[in-house]
C-alpha positions, 0 to 999 in steps of 0.5 A: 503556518501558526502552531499550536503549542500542545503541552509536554508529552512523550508520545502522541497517545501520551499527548492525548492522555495529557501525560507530562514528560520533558519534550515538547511536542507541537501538533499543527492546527487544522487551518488556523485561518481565523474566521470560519464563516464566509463574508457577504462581502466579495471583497472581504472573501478575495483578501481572506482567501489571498491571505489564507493562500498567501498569494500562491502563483498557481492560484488562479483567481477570475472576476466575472458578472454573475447577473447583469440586471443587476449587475452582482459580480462574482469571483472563481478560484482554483489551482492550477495543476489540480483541477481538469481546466476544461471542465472549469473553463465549459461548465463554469465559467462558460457557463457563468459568462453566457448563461447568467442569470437576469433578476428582472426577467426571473424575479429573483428576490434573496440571495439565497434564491440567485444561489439556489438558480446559479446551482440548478439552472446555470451550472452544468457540472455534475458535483455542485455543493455550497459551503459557508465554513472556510475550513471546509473551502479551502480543503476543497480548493487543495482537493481540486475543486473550484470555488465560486464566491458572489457578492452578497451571499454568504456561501461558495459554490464548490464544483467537482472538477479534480483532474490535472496530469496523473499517470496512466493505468500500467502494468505493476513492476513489482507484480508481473503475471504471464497470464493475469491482468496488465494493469495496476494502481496508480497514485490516484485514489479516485482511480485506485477505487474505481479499478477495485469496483470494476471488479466488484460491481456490488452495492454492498462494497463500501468506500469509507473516505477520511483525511489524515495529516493535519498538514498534508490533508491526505485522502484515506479511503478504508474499503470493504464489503459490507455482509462479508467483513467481521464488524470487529474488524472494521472498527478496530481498523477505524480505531486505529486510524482514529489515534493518528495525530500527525503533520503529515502522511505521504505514503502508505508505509507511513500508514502502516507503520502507525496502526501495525500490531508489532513494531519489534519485528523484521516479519509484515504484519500489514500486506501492500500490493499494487494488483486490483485483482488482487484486492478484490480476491482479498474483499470477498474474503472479508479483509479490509483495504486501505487506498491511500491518495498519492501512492500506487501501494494498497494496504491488506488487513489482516494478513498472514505468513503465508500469504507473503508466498501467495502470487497472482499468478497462482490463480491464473493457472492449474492448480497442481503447478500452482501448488508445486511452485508454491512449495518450491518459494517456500523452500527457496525462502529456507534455502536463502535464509539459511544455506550460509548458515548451513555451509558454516556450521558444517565447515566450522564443526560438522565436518563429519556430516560431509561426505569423505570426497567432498570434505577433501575437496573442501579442504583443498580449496580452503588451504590458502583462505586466510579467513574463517568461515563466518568472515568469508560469508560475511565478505561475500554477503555484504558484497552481494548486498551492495551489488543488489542495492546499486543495481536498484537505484542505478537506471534501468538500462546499466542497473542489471548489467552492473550487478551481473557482471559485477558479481561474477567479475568480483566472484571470480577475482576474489577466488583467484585472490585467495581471499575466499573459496570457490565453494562459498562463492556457489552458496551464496549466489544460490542463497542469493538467487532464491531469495528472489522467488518470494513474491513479497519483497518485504519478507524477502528483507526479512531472509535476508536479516535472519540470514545474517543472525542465522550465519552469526549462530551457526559459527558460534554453536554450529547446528544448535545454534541454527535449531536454537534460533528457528525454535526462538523464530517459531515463537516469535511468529506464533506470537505474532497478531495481525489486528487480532488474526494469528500470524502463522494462521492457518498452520498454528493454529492449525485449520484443515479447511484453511489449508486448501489455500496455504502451503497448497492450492486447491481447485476453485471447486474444492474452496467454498469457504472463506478464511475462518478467522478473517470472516465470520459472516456468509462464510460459505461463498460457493454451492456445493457439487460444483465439481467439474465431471465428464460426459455421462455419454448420453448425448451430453458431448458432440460427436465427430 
């Protein structure tokens, strides 16, 4: 494919400014095909389809007769793999084959009434549109839609017949509930979106759908709920999705990556989940989601952090265990990412912080450790982290056995070996352990970032250096935006109605508002005195 020489630039938004800087940069045309209009001639739209496709193998290419009196020929094209082959084969080219149409008997004069009969009484397909703009054919052709060109007519007859091998609706593996729904996106968009309007069957939800990637061609589709979402909102979302200006886009995270707030930070500022349940919990707050075509991963804006700690399940069961566990990750979240850090400071220059018997004890294990306390942590973190890395990408059945057994045969040898302590070996399998109960995997790699700048402060300053670098954290979070909403939303700034669902879970009776800063429309989403009350004994209740 030709490309289009732009100019000197530096960036892509500089490209747009046509700033001049010394690299080139090239920015792909949309189809560069030449012609745009479609021939009247069916020969000349074969060879300018089979040079535009460059003779694929998978594009399939069939010659039929559209009328027999007289004779007009026609021609359908699709590629294999991406259409549903039983709909092209029943109500195509079935339809085509036997029930053509015959001019004489229907006195069909122009050609544009044989297109206008082709699309109402021959094809029984349920999406039939005509097109004369080539640019448009072949994006429908690499969409799974089948093309029909006749000879003499200026225009194709598009029909929806997207389908191929997809796979099935299964429960998310990065999500699991006890007792909330089994089944999750997949890479489809069109079945992506249809999950979501299972659970919102409302005709004010809206589904904005546009293609980003000058090459790649791929299907976004910007979700919401019109009457509920902040119209401020919707349009900076769309704005930003406007600025991209690139060849390809293959997954959300690339998305995310080019319309995020912050660049320079470990925290997600953009929240992915593969849940349809919970999407639609995210839509009637008034949030906006991106459904990307080709990943399981729907994006969230705006979001927060403290929505990272907020599971499915915490809405499927009572709301004081829902709570209680809530706290707990919270905690868990602050004992992975500075229990080592803890450990270090004390052992290092706070030794009169620990108890007298377990001061000796300590001491006592680290009589033989050749290795300050920083270096020790160091080893058994980034063995830890190896460990963890290799039983992700290992298969399935060996993967978890490998990082079990690997770190308690490695932990053991190591303290047998002299090489560190018993005490720091329990420290950072606990720290390692806790930080599996975030429910986000993306702000778990955060802890574990800090967790090494946390470890470096305290073996240098020792507990100010730990209290020096929240402080510095605090104020990076606080200055943190997600397209427009504060981060540390709803504790800074500190919102009393919002806390009903931050660091605890209220009942559903108690919540009857929306988020204040994610929506400013039809902010109240439940009637007043719906709280559950027992029987006045009045006949209400059935007696035994």
């Amino acid at each position: 494919m030709k490309r289009k020489k732009i100019g000197k630039t530096g960036s892509i938004s500089s490209l747009i400014s046509k700033k001049k800087s010394e690299t080139i940069y090239y920015v792909d045309d949309k189809l560069n095909i030449g012609d745009t209009c479609v021939y009247e001639s069916l020969e000349s739209n074969i060879r300018k389809m089979n040079e535009v496709m460059g003779r694929s193998h998978d594009l399939i290419m069939r010659e039929l007769l559209v009328s027999q009196k007289p004779p007009i020929k026609g021609v359908v094209f699709y590629i294999a793999g991406l259409v549903d082959e039983k709909l092209v084969g029943d109500f195509i080219l079935k339809a085509l084959i036997e029930d053509h149409i015959n001019l004489e008997e229907q006195t069909l004069t122009s050609m544009e009434a044989i297109l206008t009969s082709i699309k109402n009484q021959v094809l029984t397909i349920a999406s039939v549109s005509s097109i004369k703009d080539w640019n448009r054919i072949i994006n429908a052709l690499l969409s799974g839609k089948t093309i029909l060109f006749i000879d003499g007519v200026n225009q194709a007859i598009i029909g929806g017949t997207k389908g191929g091998e997809r796979r099935s609706i299964e429960e998310p593996t990065s999500e699991i509930t006890i007792r909330g729904p089994k089944e999750g996106f997949t890479e489809a968009i069109q079945t992506n979106i249809s999950l979501i309007r299972r659970r919102i069957k409302s005709p004010h939800l809206r589904v904005d759908m546009m293609q980003l990637g000058t090459i790649s061609q791929t299907n976004v589709a910007v979700v919401y709920v019109d009457g509920i979402v902040n119209e401020k909102l919707l349009q900076e979302v769309n704005e930003r999705l406007g600025r991209i200006e690139i060849d390809e886009i293959t997954s959300s995270a690339n998305v995310e990556e080019l319309i995020q707030d912050s660049t320079f930070t470990v925290f997600p500022t953009i929240f992915n989940t593969e849940r349809p349940d919970i999407v639609a919990n995210t839509l009637l707050e008034g949030r906006v989601t991106l459904v990307i075509d080709g990943t399981p991963f729907v994006l969230i804006v705006p979001t927060g952090f403290s929505q990272f700690f907020k599971a499915a399940e915490d809405y499927y069961q009572r709301y004081d265990l829902s709570t209680l566990v809530r706290i707990l990750r919270y905690l868990a979240f602050s004992a992975a990412m500075l229990g080592p850090s803890i450990y270090i400071a004390l052992i290092t220059f706070h030794q009169d912080l620990i108890p007298t018997t377990l001061v000796i004890s300590l001491a006592a294990q680290r009589e033989g450790i050749p290795f300050p306390a920083l270096i020790e942590a160091l080893i058994m973190e980034i063995t830890f982290e190896v460990l963890r890395e290799a039983g992700v990408r290992m298969p399935r059945a060996i993967g978890q056995a490998v990082s079990i057994v690997g770190a308690l045969v490695i932990g053991q040898a190591a303290v047998q070996a002299g090489i560190v302590s018993a005490a720091m070996v329990i420290v950072v399998a606990g720290t390692a352990i806790a930080s599996f109960t975030t429910p986000a995997y993306s702000l778990a790699v955060a802890g574990r970032i800090l967790r090494f700048v946390m470890m470096i402060l305290a073996a240098t300053m020792g507990l100010y250096g730990i209290m020096l670098g929240l402080i510095i954290l605090v104020a990076h979070l606080s200055s943190l935006r997600s397209f427009g909403v504060p981060y540390l939303a709803p504790f800074a700034p500190l919102i009393l109605e919002d806390q009903k669902d931050g660091l605890f879970r209220f009942p559903l009776w108690a919540r009857r508002k929306r988020p204040r800063l994610v929506s400013q429309n039809r902010t109240v989403r439940m009637k007043e005195g719906l709280r559950p009350s027992p029987s006045n004994g009045k006949g209400d209740s059935n007696e035994i």
